[in-house]
C-alpha positions as CSV (number, residue, x, y, z in Angstrom):
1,X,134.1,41.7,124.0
2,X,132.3,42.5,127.5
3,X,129.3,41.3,126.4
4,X,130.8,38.4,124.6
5,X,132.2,37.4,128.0
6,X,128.7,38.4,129.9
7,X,126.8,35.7,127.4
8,X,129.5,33.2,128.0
9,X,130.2,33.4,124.6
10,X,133.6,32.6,124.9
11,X,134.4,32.0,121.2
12,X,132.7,35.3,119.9
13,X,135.3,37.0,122.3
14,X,138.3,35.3,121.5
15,X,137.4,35.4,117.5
16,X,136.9,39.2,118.1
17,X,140.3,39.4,120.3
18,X,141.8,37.8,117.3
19,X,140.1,39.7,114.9
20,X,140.9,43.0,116.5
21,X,145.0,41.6,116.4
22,X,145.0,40.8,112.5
23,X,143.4,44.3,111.1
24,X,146.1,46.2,113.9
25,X,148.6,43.9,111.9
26,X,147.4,44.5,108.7
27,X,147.2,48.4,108.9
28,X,151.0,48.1,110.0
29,X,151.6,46.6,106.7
30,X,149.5,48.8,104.7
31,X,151.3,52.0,106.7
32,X,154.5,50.2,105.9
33,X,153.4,49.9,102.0
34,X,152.2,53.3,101.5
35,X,154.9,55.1,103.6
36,X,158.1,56.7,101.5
37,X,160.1,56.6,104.5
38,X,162.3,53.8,106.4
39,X,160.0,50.8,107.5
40,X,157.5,51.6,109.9
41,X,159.3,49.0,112.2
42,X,162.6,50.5,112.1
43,X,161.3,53.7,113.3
44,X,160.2,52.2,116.7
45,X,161.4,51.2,119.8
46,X,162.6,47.5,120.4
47,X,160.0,46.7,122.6
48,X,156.7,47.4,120.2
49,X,159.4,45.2,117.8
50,X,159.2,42.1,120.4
51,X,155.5,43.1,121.0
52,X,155.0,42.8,117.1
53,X,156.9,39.5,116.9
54,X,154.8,37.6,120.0
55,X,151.6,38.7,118.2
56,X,152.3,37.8,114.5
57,X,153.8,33.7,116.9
58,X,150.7,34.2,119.0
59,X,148.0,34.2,115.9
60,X,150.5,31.9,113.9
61,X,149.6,29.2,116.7
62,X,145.8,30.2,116.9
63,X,145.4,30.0,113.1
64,X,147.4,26.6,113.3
65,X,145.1,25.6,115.6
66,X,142.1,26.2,113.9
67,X,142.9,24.9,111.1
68,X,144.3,21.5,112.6
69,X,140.9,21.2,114.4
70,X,138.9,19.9,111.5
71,X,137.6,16.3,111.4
72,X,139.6,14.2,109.1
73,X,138.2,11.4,107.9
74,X,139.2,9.2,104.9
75,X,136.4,7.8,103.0
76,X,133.8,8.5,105.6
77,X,136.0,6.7,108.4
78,X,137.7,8.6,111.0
């Protein structure tokens, strides 16, 4: 990301900020699917609970984002 930010490559950082944030998110759920214990989450504090939370929001809004950003056009007029 360092040398994302050094190029002024702005969106290479963020996309790898965000990238970085979905596989953490994912290997929770994998943990949480292959564990034969309680949920991973209800084996940690309330604080990495809230942390969880504000990043599942946090690439919620990003994802909406990106996805809302396409052109639209309807019949080549937009």
């Amino acid at each position: 990301m360092t040398a994302a930010m050094r190029l002024r490559c702005y969106e290479v950082a963020i996309g790898d900020i965000f990238g970085t944030n979905l596989f953490n998110a994912a290997m929770v759920f994998v943990i949480d699917l292959t564990a034969s214990d309680a949920p991973v989450l209800g084996r940690v504090g309330a604080f990495t609970v809230v942390g969880a939370l504000l990043d599942l929001v946090i690439t919620t809004i990003f994802l909406v984002g990106v996805i809302e950003r396409r052109d639209r056009t309807v019949l080549r007029v937009g």
